[in-house]
C-alpha positions as CSV (number, residue, x, y, z in Angstrom):
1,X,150.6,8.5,-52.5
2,X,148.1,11.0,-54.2
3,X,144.6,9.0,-55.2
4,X,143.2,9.6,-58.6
5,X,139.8,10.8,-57.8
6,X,137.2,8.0,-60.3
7,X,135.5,10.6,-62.0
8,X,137.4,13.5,-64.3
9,X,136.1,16.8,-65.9
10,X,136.4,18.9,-68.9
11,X,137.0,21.4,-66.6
12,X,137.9,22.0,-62.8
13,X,137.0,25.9,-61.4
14,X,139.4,26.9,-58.7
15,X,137.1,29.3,-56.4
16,X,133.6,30.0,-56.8
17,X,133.8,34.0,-56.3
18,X,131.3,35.8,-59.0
19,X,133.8,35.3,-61.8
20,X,134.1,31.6,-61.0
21,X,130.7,30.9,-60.5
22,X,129.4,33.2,-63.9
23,X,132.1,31.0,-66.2
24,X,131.2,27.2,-64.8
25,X,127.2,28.3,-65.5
26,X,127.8,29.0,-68.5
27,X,130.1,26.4,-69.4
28,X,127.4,24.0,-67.7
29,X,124.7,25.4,-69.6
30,X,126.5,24.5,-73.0
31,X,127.2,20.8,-71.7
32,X,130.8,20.7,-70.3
33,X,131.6,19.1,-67.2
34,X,132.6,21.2,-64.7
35,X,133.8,21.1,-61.0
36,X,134.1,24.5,-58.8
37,X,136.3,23.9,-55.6
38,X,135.9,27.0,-53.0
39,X,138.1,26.7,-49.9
40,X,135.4,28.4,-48.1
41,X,132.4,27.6,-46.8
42,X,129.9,29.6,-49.0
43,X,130.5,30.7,-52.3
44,X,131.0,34.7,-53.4
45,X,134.9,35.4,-52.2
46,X,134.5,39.1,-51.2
47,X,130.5,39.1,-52.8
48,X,129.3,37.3,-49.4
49,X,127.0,38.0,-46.5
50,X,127.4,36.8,-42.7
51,X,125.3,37.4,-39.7
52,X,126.2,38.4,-36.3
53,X,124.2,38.8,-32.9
54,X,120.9,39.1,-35.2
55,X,122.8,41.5,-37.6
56,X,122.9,40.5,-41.4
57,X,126.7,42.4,-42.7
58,X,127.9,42.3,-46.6
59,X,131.1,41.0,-46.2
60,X,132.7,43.8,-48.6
61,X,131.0,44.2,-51.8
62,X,128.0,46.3,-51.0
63,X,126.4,47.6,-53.9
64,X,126.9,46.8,-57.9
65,X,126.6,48.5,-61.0
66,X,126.1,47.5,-64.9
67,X,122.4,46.9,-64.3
68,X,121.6,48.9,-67.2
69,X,119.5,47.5,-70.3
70,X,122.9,46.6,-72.1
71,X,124.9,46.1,-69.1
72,X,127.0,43.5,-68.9
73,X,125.6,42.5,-65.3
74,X,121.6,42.4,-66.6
75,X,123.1,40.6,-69.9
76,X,124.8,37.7,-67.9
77,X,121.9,37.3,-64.9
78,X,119.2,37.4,-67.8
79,X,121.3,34.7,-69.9
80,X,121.5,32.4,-66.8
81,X,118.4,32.8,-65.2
82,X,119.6,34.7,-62.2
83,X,117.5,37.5,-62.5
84,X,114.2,35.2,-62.2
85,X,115.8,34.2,-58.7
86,X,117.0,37.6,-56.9
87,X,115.0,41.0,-56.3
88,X,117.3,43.6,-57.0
89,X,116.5,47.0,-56.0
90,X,118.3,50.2,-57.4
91,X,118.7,52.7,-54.5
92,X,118.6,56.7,-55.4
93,X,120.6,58.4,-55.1
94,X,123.6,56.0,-55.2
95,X,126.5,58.2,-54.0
96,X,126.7,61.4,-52.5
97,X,130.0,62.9,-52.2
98,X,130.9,65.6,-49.0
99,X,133.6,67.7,-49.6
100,X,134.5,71.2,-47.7
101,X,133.0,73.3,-49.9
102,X,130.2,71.3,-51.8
103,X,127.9,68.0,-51.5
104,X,127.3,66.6,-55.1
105,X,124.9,63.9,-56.1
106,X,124.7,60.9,-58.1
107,X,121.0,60.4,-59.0
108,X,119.6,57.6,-61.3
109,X,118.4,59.9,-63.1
110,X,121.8,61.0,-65.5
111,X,120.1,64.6,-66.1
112,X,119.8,65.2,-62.8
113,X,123.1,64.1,-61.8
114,X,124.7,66.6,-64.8
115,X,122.6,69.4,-63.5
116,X,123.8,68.9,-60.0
117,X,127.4,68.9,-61.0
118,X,127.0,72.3,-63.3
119,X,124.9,74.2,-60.2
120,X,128.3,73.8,-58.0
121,X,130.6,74.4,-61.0
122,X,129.3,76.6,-63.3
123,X,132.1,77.2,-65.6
124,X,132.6,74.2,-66.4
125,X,128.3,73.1,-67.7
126,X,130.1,71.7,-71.3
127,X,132.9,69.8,-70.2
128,X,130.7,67.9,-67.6
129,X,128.2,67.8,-70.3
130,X,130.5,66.2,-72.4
131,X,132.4,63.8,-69.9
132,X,129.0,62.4,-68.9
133,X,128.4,61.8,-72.5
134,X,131.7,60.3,-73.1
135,X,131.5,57.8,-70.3
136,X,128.2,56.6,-70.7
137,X,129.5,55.5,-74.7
138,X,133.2,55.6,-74.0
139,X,135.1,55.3,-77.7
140,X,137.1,52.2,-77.6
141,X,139.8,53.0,-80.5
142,X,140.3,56.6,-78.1
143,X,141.2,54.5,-75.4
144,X,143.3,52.5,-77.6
145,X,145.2,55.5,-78.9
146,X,146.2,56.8,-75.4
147,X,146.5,53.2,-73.3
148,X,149.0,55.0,-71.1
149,X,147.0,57.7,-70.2
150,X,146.1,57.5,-66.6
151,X,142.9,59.3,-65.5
152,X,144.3,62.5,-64.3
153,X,144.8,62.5,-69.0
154,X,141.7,61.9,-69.2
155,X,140.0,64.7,-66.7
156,X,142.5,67.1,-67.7
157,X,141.2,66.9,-71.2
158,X,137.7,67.9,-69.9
159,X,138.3,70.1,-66.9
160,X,140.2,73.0,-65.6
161,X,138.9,73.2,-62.0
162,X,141.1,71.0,-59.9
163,X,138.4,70.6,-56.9
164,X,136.2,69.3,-60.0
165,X,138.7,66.7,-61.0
166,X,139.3,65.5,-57.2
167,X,135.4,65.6,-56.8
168,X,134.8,63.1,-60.1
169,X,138.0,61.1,-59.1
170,X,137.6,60.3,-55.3
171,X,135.1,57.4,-55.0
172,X,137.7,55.9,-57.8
173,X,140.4,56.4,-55.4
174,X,138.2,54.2,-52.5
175,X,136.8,51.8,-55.5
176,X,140.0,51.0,-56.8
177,X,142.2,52.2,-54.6
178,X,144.4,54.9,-56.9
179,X,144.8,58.2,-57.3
180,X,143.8,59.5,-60.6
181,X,147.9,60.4,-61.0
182,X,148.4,56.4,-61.0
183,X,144.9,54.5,-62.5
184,X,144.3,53.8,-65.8
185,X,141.9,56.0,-67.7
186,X,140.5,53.1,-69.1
187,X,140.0,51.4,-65.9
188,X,138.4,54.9,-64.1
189,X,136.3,55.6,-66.8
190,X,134.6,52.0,-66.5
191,X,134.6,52.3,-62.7
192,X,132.9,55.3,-62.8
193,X,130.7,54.0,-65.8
194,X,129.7,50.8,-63.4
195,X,129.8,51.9,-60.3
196,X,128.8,55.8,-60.2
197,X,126.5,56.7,-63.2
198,X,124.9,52.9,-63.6
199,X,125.1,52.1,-59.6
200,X,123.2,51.8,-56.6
201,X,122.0,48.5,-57.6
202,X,121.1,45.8,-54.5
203,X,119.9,42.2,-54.2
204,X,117.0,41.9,-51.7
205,X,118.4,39.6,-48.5
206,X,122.0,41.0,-48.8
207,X,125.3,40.5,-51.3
208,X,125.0,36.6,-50.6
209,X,122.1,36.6,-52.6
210,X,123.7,36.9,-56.1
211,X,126.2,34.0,-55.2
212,X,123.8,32.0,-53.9
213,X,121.6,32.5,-57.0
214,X,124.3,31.3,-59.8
215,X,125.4,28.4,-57.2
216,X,122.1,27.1,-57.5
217,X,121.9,27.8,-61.6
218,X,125.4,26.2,-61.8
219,X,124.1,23.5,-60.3
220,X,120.6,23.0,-62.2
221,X,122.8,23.1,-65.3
222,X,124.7,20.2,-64.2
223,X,127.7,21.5,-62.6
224,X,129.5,20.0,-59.4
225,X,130.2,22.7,-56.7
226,X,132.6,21.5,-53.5
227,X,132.5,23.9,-50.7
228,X,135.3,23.8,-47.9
229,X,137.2,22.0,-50.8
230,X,140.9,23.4,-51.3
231,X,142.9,23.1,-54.5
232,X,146.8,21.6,-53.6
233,X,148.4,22.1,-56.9
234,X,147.6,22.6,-60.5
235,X,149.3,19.8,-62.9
236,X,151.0,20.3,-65.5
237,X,152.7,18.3,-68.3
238,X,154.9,18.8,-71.7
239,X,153.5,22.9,-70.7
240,X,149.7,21.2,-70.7
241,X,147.3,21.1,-67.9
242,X,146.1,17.3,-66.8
243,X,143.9,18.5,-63.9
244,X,144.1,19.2,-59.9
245,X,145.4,17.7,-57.1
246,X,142.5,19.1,-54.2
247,X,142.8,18.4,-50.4
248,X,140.6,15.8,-49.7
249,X,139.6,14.3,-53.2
250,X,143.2,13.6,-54.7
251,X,144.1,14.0,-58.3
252,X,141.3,14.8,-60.4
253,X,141.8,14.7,-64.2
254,X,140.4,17.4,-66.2
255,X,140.9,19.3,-70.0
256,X,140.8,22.9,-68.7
257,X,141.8,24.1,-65.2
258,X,140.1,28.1,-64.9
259,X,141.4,29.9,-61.9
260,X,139.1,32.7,-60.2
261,X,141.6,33.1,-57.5
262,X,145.1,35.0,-57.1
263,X,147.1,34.8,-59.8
264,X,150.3,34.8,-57.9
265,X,148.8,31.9,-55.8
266,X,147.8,30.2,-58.9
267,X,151.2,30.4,-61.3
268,X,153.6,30.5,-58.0
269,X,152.1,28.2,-55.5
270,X,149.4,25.8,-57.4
271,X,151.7,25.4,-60.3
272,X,155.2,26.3,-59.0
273,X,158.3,28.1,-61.0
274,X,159.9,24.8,-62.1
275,X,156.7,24.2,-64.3
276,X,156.1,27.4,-66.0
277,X,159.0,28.0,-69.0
278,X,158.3,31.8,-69.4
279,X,160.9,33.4,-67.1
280,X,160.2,37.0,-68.3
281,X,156.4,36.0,-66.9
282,X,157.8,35.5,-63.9
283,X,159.9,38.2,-63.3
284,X,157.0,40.9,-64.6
285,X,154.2,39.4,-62.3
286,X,157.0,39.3,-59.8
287,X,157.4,42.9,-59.9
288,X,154.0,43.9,-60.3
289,X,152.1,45.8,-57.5
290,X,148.7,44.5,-55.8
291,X,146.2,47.2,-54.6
292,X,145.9,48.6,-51.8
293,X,143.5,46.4,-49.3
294,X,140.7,47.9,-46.9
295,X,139.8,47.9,-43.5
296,X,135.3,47.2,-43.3
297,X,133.8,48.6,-39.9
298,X,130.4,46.7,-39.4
299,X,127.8,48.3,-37.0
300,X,124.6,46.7,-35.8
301,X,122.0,49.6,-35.4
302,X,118.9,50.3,-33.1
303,X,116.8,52.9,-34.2
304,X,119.1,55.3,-36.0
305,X,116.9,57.5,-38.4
306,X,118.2,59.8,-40.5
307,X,116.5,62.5,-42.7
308,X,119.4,63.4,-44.4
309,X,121.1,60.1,-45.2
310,X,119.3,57.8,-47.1
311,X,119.3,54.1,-46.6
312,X,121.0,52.2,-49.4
313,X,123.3,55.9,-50.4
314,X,126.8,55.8,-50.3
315,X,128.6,58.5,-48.7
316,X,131.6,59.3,-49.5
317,X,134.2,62.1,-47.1
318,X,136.2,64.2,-49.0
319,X,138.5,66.1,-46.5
320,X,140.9,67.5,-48.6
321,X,140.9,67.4,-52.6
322,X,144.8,66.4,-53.1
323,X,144.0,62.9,-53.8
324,X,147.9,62.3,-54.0
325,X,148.2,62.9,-50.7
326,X,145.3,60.9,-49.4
327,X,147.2,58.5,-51.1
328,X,150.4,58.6,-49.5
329,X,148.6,59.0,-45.8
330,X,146.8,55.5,-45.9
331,X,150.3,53.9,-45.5
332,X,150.2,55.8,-42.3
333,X,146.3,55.1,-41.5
334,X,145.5,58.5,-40.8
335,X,142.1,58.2,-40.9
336,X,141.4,61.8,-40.8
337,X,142.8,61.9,-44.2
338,X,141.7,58.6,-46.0
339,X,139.3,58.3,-48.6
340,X,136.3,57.0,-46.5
341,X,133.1,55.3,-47.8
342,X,129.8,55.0,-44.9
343,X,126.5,53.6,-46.0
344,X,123.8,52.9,-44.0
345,X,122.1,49.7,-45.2
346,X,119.1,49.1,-47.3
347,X,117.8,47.2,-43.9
348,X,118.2,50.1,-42.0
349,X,119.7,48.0,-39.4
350,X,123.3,48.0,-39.9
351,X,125.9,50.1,-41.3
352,X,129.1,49.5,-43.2
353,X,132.2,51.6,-44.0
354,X,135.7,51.1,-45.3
355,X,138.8,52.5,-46.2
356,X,142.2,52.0,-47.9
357,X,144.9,51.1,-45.8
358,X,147.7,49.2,-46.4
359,X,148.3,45.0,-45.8
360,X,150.9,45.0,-43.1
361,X,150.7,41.9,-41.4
362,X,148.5,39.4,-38.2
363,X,150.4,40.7,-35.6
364,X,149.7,44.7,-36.0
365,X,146.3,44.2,-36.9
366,X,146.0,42.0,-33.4
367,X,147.7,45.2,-31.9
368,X,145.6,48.0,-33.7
369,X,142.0,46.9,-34.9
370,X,140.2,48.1,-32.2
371,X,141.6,51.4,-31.8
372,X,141.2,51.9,-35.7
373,X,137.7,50.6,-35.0
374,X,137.0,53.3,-32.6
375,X,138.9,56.2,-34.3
376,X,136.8,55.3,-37.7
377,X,133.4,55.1,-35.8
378,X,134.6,58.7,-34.4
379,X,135.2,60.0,-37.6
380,X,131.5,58.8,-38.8
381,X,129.6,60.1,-35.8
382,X,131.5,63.7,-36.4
383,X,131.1,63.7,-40.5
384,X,127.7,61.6,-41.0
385,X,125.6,60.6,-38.1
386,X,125.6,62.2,-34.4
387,X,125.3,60.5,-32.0
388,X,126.2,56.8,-33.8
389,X,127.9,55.7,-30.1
390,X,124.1,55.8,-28.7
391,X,122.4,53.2,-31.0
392,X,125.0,50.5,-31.8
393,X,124.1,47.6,-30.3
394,X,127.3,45.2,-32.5
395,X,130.3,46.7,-33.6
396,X,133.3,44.5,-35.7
397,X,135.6,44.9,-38.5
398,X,138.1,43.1,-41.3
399,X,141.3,44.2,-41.7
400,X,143.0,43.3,-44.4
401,X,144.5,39.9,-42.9
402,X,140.7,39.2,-42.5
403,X,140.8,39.7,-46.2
404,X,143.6,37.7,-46.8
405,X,142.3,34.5,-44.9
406,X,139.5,34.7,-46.4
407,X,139.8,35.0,-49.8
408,X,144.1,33.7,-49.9
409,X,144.4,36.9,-52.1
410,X,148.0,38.4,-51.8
411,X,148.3,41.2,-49.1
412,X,144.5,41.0,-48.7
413,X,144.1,43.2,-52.1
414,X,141.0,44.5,-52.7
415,X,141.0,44.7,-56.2
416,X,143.5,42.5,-57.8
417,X,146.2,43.9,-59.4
418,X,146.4,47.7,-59.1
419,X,145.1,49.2,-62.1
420,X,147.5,51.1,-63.7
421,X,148.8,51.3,-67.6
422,X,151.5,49.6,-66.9
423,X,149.1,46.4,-66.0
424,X,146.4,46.8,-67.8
425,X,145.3,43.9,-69.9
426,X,148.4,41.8,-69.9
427,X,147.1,38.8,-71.9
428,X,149.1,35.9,-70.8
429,X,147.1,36.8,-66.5
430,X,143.9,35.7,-68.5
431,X,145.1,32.9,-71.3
432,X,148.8,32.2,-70.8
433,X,150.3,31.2,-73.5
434,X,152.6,29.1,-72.5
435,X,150.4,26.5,-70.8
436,X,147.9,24.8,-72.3
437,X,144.4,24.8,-70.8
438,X,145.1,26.6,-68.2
439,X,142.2,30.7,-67.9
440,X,142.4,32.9,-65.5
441,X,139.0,34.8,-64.8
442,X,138.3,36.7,-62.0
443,X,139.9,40.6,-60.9
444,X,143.3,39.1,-61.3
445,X,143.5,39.1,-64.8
446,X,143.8,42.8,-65.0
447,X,140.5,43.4,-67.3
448,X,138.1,44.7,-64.7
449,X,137.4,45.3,-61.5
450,X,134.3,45.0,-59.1
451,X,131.6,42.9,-59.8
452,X,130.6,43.9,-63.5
453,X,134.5,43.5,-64.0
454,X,134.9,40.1,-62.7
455,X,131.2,39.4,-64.4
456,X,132.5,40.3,-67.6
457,X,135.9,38.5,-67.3
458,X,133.6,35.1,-66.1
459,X,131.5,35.8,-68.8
460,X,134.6,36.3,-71.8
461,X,136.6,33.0,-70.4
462,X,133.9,30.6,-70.9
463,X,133.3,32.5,-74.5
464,X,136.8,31.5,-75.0
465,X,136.3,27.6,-74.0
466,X,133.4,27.4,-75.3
467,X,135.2,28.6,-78.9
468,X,137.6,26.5,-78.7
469,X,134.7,23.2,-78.2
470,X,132.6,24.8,-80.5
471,X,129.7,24.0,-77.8
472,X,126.5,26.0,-78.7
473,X,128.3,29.1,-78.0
474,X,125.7,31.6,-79.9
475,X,122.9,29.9,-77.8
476,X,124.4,30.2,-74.8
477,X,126.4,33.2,-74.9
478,X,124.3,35.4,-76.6
């Protein structure tokens, strides 16, 4: 017999990851009552930190962009509070890209990073001019006018050097796991907005810092946050939410339910086929593809100094520039091949790297991780830092079942949904319409990616809610 838990809410959060947490203080702040349940111990889903043998690791988000004056990132932490309670530290240069042939820069400085672009590829000064324009004020109705255009549209209409365009495109390829053949050029152009010409961006103490930070804001506003608290089911009735049934607490009643988490866990699993009437939902989410996951090496250093690698820089390996390729080798995990991302921490005591590789499942991860382990810190001490072997003093990894236990997010994707114009911005994986009550917010609801994605998409559901109750919305929201 399932208890009805004595208090209800206006609203129930299932999973406090960044998106989770950024709607409920919001919603808070305006007056609702809000619960967030997190199956995990600590809030932040992939935005956490942990500590090993003395070591401090980001669990996989390691840097964030959108920090800018009109970012969406500054906007939300200055609206809540958050940026009163975190240092945050913007490292230059973010990203360095090696190739064969070239090393190119990204500098905080947008100049500088143009200039450094047009030194290796001269003939091509005005149509990296005018990319770099176009990205830092990207035309909405353009996008809206070529939605199916995928990246490769979008480079090809500024570029005619192919090592240019697989240059620009490859930390997309490790940041959202596509080849610029397959993303969205919506979708790139915002990653490379966020996370390449406004990145570098870093919370003193580590990643955990900015979930901790909205945790505690969420709950100074009034909010109820359950760690190690599991959601069982969503209910639903006449196509209306009524609340959630959660492991240990029962049935708790509530107006809204907003799920930061999977969306195939949350419309197959917490709600169940039988409930939902939209069959042609079904069927497309049931034939849509997730991303690709990643495999995180984490190395505890002893004096490693570097004059040519910054701390805080990430560096990305290029080794070949046909990124459809790269593609199609990370199902085989040649790592000689894969799109590869090393950055030696702001700390200058650890170091973490990943790359795309596919989910497979417990069993050949339980078979394989170490001797990826050791073939990836190979391929770092031969392209980045001789001599690595010498100072690490802890050496680990997450594979993508890590990911998937974790986090519960379908073959351990590491960026929702994979982003390309087939799934972009499918309205009823953010508002169904066929349930009442019932936002999605998180990467999931194929709007963003990242952390300024999942900000944003936080950010736009409690705007929604908040509509809806007409609640203070202009004070709070803006």
């Amino acid at each position: 017999m399932i208890q009805t838990h004595k208090d209800s809410y206006d609203a129930v959060i299932i999973g406090a990851g960044m998106g989770g947490l950024v709607c409920g203080c919001y919603l808070a702040k305006a007056g609702i009552k809000v619960l967030i349940a997190e199956q995990h111990f600590k809030p932040g889903g992939y935005c956490t930190s942990f500590k090993r043998q003395g070591f401090t690791f980001d669990a996989a988000a390691h840097s964030f962009g959108g920090y800018r004056k009109d970012g969406i990132v500054r906007k939300v932490f200055n609206d809540l509070g958050i940026d009163k309670k975190v240092n945050i530290t913007r490292y230059d240069p973010s990203d360095i890209i090696i190739t064969p042939d070239y090393n190119v820069t990204f500098y905080a400085d947008l100049d500088k990073t143009i200039n450094d672009f047009q030194s290796v590829f001269p003939d091509e000064r005005d149509g990296i001019r005018d990319f770099f324009n176009f990205i830092i004020n990207p035309d909405q109705k353009f996008f809206m006018r070529v939605r199916n255009w995928t990246f490769q549209n979008l480079l090809d209409n500024y570029f005619k050097n192919d090592k240019l365009k697989s240059i620009i495109s490859f930390p997309l390829l490790g940041n959202g796991a596509l080849p610029p053949s397959l993303m969205s050029a919506l979708i790139g152009a915002k990653i490379f907005q966020e996370f390449l010409v406004d990145g570098g961006y870093y919370p003193e103490g580590g990643m955990q810092a900015l979930p901790d930070a909205l945790a505690e804001k969420f709950k100074e506003f009034g909010g109820d946050l359950r760690l190690s608290c599991s959601v069982k089911k969503i209910r639903i009735k006449d196509n209306m939410v009524t609340g959630t049934v959660m492991e240990k607490n029962g049935f708790i009643p509530s107006k809204y339910v907003i799920s930061n988490c999977d969306s195939r866990q949350t419309f197959l699993s917490l709600i169940g086929r039988s409930k939902i009437s939209n069959k042609d939902f079904l069927d497309t989410m049931n034939n849509m593809i997730p991303s690709r996951s990643i495999f995180i090496l984490y190395l505890g250093l002893n004096n490693l100094c570097t004059e040519e690698v910054k701390s805080g820089t990430n560096i990305w390996l290029l080794s070949n520039y046909n990124l459809d390729n790269t593609y199609l080798l990370q199902h085989e995990l040649n790592l000689d091949n894969a799109c590869t991302m090393v950055r030696f921490m702001p700390n200058q005591k650890a170091l973490l790297a990943f790359v795309n590789v596919p989910f497979r499942n417990k069993k050949y991860w339980d078979v394989n991780k170490e001797k990826v382990l050791e073939s990836f810190i190979k391929r770092i001490e031969e392209k980045v830092f001789p001599e690595l072997t010498q100072h690490i003093k802890y050496k680990g990894a997450a594979t993508p079942f890590t990911l998937y236990k974790y986090t519960l997010n379908y073959k351990g994707a590491a960026y929702g949904w994979a982003c390309m114009p087939s799934q972009l911005g499918l309205p009823d994986l953010r508002k169904p319409s066929f349930i009442q009550g019932l936002y999605l917010t998180g990467h999931w609801t194929t709007q963003g990616i990242g952390i300024p994605g999942v900000i944003y998409s936080g950010h736009d559901t409690a705007k929604l809610i908040l509509r809806k109750e007409q609640r203070h919305t202009q004070s709070v929201l803006n």
